[in-house]
TORGULO-859690 format. One record per atom (N, C-alpha, C, CB): residue number from 1; residue in one letter; atom name; x, y, z. Coordinates in nm, 4 decimals. Atoms other than C-alpha are relative to their C-alpha. Glycine has a CB too. Layout:
BEGIN
(r NUM, "A", "CA", (X, Y, Z)) ...
***
This chain:
BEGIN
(r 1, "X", "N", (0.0212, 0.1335, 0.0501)) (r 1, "X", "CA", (20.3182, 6.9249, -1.5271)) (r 1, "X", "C", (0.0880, -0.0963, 0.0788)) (r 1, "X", "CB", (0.0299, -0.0078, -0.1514)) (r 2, "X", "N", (-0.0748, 0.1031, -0.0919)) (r 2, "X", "CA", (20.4242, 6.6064, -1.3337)) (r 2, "X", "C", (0.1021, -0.0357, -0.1400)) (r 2, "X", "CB", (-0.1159, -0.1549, 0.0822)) (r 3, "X", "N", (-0.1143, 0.0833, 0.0515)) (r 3, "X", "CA", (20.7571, 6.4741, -1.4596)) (r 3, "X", "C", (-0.0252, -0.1588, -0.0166)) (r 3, "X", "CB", (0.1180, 0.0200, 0.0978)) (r 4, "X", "N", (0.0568, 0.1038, 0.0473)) (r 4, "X", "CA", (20.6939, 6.1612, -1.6077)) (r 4, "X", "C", (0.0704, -0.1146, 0.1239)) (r 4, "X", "CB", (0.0363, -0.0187, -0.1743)) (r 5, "X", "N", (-0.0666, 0.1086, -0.1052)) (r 5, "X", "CA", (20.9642, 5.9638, -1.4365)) (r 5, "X", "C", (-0.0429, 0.0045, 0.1518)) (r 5, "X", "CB", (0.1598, 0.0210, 0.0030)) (r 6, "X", "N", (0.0370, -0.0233, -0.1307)) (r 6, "X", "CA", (20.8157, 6.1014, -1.1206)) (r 6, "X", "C", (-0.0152, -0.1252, 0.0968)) (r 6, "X", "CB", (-0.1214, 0.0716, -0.0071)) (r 7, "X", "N", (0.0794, 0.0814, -0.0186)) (r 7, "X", "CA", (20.7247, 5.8237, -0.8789)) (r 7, "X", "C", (-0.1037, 0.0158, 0.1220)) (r 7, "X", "CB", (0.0705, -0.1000, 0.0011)) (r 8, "X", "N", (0.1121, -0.0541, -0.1313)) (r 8, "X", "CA", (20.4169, 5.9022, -0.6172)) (r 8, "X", "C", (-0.0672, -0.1321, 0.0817)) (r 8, "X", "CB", (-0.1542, 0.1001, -0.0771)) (r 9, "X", "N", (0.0546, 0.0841, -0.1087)) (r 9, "X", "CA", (20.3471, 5.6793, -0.2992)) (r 9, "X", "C", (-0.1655, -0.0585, -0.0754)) (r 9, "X", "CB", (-0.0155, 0.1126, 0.1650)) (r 10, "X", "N", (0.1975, 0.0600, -0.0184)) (r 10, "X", "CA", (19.9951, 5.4511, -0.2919)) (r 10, "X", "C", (-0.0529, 0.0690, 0.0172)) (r 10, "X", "CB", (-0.0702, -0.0854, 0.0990)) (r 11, "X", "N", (0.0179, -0.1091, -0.0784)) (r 11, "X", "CA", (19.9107, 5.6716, -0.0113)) (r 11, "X", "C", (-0.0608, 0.1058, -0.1156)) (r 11, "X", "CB", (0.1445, 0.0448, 0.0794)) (r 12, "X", "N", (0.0318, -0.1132, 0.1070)) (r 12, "X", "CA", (19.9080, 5.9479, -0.2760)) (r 12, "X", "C", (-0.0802, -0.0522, -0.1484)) (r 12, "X", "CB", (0.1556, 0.0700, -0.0430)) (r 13, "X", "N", (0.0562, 0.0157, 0.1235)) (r 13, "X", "CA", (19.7526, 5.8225, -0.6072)) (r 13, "X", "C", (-0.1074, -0.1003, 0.0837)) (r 13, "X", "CB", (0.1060, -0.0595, -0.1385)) (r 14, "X", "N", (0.0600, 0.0458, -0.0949)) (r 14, "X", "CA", (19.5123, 5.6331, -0.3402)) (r 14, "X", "C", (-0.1218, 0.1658, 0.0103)) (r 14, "X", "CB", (0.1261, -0.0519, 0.1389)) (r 15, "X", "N", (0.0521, -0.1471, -0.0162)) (r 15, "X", "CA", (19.4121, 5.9924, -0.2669)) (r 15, "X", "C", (-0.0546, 0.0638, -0.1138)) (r 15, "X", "CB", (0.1035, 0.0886, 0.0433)) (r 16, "X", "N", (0.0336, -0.0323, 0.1324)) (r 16, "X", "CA", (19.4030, 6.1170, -0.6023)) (r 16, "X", "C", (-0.0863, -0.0287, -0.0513)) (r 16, "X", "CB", (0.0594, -0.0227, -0.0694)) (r 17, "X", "N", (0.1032, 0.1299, 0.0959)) (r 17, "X", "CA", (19.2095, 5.8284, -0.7127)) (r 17, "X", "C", (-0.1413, 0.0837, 0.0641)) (r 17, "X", "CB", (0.0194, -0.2366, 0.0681)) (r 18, "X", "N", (0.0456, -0.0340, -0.0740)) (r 18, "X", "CA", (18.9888, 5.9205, -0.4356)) (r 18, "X", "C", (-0.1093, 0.1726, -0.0483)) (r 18, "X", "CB", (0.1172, -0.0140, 0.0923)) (r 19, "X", "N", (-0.0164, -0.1185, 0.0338)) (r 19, "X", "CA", (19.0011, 6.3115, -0.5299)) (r 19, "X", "C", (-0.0667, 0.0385, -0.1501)) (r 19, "X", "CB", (0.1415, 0.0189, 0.0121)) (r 20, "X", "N", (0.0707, -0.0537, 0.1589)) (r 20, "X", "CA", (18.9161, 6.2838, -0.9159)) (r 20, "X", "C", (-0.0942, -0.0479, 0.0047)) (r 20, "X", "CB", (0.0538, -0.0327, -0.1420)) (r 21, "X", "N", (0.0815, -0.0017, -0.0229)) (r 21, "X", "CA", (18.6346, 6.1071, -0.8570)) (r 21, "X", "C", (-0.1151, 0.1043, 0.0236)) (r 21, "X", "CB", (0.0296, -0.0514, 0.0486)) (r 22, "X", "N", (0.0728, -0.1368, -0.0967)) (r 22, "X", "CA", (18.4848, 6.3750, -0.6057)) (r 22, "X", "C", (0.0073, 0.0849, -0.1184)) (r 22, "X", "CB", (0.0969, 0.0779, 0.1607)) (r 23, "X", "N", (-0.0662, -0.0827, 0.0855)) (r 23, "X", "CA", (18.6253, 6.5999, -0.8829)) (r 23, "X", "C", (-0.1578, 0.0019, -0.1028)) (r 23, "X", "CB", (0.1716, -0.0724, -0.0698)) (r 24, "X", "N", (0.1030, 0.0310, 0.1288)) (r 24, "X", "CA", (18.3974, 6.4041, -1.1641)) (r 24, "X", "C", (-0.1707, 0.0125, 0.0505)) (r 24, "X", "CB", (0.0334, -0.1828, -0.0621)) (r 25, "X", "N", (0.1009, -0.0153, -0.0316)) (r 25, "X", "CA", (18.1370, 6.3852, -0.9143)) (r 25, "X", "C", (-0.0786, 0.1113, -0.0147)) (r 25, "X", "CB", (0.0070, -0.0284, 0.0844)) (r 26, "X", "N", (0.0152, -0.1790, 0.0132)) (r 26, "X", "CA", (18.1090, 6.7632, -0.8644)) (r 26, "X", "C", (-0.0294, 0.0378, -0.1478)) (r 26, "X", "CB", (0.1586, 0.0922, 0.0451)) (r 27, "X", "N", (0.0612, -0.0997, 0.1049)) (r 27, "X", "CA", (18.1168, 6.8572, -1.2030)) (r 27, "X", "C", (-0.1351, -0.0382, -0.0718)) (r 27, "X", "CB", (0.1035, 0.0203, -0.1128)) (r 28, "X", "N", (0.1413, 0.0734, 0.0084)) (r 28, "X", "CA", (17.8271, 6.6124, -1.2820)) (r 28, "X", "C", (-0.1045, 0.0987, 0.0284)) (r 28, "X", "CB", (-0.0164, -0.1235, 0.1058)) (r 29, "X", "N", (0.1274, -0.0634, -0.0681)) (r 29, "X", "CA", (17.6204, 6.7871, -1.0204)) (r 29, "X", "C", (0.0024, 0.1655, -0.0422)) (r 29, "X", "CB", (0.0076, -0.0232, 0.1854)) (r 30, "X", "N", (0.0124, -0.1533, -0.0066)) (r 30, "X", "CA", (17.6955, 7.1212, -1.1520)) (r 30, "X", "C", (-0.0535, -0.0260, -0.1060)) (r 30, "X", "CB", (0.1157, 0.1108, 0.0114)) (r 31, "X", "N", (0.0334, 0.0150, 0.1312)) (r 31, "X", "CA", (17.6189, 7.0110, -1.5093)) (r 31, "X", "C", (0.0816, 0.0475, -0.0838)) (r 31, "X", "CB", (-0.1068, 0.0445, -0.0272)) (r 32, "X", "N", (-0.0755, -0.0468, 0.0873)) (r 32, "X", "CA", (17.9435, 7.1043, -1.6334)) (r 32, "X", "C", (0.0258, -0.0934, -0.1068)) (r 32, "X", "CB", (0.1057, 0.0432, 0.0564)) (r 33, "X", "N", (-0.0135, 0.0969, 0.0682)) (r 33, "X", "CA", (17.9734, 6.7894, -1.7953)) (r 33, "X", "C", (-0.0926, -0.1210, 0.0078)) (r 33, "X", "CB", (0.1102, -0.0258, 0.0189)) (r 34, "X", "N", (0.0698, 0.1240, -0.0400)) (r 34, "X", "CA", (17.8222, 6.4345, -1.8531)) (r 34, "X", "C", (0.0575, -0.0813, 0.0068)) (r 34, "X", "CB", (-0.0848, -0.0426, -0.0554)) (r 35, "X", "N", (-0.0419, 0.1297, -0.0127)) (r 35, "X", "CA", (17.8535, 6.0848, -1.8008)) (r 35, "X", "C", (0.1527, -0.0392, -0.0348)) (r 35, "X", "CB", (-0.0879, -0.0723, -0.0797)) (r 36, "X", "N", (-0.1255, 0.0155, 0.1082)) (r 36, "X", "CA", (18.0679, 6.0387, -2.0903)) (r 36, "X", "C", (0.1249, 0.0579, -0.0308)) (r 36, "X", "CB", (-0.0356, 0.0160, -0.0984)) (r 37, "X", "N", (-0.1381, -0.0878, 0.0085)) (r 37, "X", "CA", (18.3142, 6.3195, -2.0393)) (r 37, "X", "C", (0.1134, -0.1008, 0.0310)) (r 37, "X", "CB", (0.0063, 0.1350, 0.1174)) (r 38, "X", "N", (-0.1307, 0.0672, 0.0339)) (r 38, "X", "CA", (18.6257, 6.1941, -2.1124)) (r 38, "X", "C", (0.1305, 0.1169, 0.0422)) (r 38, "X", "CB", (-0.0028, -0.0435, -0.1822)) (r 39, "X", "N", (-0.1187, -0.0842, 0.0039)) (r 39, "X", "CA", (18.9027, 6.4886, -2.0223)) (r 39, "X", "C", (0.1309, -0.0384, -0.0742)) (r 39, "X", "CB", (0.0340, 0.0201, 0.1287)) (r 40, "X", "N", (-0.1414, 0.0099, 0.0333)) (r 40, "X", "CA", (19.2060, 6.5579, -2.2345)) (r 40, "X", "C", (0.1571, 0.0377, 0.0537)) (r 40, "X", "CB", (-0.0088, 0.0488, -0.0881)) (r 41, "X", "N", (-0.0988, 0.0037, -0.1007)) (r 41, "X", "CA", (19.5270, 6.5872, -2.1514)) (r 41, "X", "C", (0.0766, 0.1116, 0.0672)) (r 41, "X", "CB", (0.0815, -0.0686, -0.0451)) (r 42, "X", "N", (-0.0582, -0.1882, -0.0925)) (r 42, "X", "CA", (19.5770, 7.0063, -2.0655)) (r 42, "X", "C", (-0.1199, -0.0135, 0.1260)) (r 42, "X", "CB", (-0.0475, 0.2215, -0.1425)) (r 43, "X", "N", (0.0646, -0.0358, -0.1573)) (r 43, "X", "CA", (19.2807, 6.9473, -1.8649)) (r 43, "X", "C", (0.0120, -0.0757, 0.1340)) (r 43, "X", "CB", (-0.1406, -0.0002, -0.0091)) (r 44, "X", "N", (-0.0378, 0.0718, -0.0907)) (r 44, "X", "CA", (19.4424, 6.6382, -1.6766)) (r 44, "X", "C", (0.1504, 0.0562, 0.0423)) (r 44, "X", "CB", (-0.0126, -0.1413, -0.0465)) (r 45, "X", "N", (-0.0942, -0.0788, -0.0554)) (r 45, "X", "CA", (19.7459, 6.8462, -1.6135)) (r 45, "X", "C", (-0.0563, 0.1183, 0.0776)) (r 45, "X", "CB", (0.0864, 0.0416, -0.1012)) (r 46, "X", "N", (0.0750, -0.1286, -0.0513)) (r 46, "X", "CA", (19.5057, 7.1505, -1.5067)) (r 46, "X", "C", (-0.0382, -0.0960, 0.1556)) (r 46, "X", "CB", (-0.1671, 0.0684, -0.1257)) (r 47, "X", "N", (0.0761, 0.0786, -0.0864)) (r 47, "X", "CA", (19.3602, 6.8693, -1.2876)) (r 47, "X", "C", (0.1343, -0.0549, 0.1586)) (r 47, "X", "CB", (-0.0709, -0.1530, -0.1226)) (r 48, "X", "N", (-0.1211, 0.0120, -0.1313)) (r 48, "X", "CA", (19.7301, 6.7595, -1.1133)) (r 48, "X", "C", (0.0364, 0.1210, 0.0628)) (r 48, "X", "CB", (0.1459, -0.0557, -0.0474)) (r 49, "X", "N", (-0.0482, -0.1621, -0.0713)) (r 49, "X", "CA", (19.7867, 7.1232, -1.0289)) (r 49, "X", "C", (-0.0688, 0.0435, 0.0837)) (r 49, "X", "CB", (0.0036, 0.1206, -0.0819)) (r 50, "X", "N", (0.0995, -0.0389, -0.0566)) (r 50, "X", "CA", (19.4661, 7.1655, -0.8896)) (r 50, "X", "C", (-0.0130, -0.0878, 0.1309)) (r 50, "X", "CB", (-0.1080, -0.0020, -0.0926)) (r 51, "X", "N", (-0.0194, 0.1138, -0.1048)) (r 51, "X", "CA", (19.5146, 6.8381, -0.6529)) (r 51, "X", "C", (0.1192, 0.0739, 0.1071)) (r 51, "X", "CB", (0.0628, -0.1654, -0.0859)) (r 52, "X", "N", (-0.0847, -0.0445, -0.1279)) (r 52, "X", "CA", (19.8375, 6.9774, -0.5039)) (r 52, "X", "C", (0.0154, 0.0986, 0.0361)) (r 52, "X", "CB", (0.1039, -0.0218, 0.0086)) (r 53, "X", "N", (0.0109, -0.1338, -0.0620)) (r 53, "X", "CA", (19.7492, 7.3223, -0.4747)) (r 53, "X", "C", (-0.0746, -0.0116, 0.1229)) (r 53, "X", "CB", (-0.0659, 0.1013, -0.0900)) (r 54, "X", "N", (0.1170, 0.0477, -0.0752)) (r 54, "X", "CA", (19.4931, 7.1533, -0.2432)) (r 54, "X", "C", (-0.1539, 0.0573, 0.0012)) (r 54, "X", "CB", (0.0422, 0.0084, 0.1238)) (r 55, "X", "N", (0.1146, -0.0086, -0.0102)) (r 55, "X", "CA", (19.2182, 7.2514, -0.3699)) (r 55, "X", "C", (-0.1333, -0.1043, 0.0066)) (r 55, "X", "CB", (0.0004, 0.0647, -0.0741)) (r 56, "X", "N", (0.0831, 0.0883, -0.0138)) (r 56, "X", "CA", (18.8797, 7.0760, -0.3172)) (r 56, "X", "C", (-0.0433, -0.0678, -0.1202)) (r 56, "X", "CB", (-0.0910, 0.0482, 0.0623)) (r 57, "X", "N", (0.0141, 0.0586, 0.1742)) (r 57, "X", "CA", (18.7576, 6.8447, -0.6200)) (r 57, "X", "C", (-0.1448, 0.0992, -0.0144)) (r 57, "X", "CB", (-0.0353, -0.2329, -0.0336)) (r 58, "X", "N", (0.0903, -0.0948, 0.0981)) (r 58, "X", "CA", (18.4333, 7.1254, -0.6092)) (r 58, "X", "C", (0.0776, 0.1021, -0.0206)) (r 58, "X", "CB", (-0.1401, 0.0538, 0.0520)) (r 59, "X", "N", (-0.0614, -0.1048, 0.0611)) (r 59, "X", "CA", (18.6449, 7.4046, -0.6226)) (r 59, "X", "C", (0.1214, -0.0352, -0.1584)) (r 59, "X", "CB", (0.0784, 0.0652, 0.1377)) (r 60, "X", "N", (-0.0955, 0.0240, 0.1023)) (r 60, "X", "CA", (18.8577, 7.2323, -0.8831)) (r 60, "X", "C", (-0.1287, -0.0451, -0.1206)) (r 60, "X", "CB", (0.1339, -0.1333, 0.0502)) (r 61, "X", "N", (0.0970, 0.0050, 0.1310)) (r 61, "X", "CA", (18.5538, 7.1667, -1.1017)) (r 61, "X", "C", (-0.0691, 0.1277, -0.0273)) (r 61, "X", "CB", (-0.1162, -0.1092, 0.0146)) (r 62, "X", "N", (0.1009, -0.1642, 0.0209)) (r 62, "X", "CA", (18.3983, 7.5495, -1.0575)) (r 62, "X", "C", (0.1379, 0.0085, -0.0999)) (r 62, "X", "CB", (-0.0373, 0.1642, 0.1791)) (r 63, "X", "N", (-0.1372, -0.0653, 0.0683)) (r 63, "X", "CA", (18.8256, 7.6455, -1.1751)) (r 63, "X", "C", (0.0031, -0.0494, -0.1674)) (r 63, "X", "CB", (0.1595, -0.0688, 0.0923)) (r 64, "X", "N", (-0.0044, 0.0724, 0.1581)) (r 64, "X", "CA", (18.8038, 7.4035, -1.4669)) (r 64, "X", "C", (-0.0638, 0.0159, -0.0585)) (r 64, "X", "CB", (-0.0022, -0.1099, -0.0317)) (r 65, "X", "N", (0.1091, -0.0308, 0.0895)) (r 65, "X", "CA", (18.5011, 7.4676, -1.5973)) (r 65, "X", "C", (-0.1051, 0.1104, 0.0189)) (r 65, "X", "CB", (-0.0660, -0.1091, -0.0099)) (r 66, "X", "N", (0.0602, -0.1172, -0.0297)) (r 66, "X", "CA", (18.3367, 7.7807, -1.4251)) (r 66, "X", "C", (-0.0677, 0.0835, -0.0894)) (r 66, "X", "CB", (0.0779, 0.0645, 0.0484)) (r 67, "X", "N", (0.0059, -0.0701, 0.0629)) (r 67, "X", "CA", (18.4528, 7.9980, -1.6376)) (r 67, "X", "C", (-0.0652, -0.0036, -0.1091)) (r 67, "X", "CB", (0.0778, 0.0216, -0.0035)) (r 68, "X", "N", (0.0507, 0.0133, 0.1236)) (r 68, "X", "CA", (18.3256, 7.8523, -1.9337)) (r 68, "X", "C", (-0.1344, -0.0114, -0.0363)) (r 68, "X", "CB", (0.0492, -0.0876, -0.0437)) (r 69, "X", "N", (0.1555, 0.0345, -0.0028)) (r 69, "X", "CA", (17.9594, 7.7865, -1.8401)) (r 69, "X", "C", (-0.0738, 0.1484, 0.0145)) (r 69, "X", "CB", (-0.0431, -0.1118, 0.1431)) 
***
């Protein structure tokens, strides 16, 4: 889990921004979710872990929700 006080460059939450998108995009097209998905907050920590492990935002939407479909 990111440390709250943390503070992360533009550059980086630029990226991110970037990244969850692709992320939301992907799981769209898989049909893991819809429109309206909203994520809570283990799966937006699942989601920062998954960013700097570097994984891709499809492989981070198969990890997040794969399993469960």
């Amino acid at each position: 889990m990111m440390d709250k006080s943390q503070f992360i460059t533009l550059e980086t939450l630029w990226k991110l921004e970037t990244w969850a998108c692709a992320w939301f995009d992907e799981a769209l097209e898989a049909k893991f979710i819809s429109t309206s998905y909203s994520p809570d907050a283990a799966t937006l920590d699942l989601l920062r872990g998954y960013f700097r492990a570097g994984l891709s935002p499809a492989e981070a939407a198969h990890a997040c929700f794969g399993g469960r479909h």
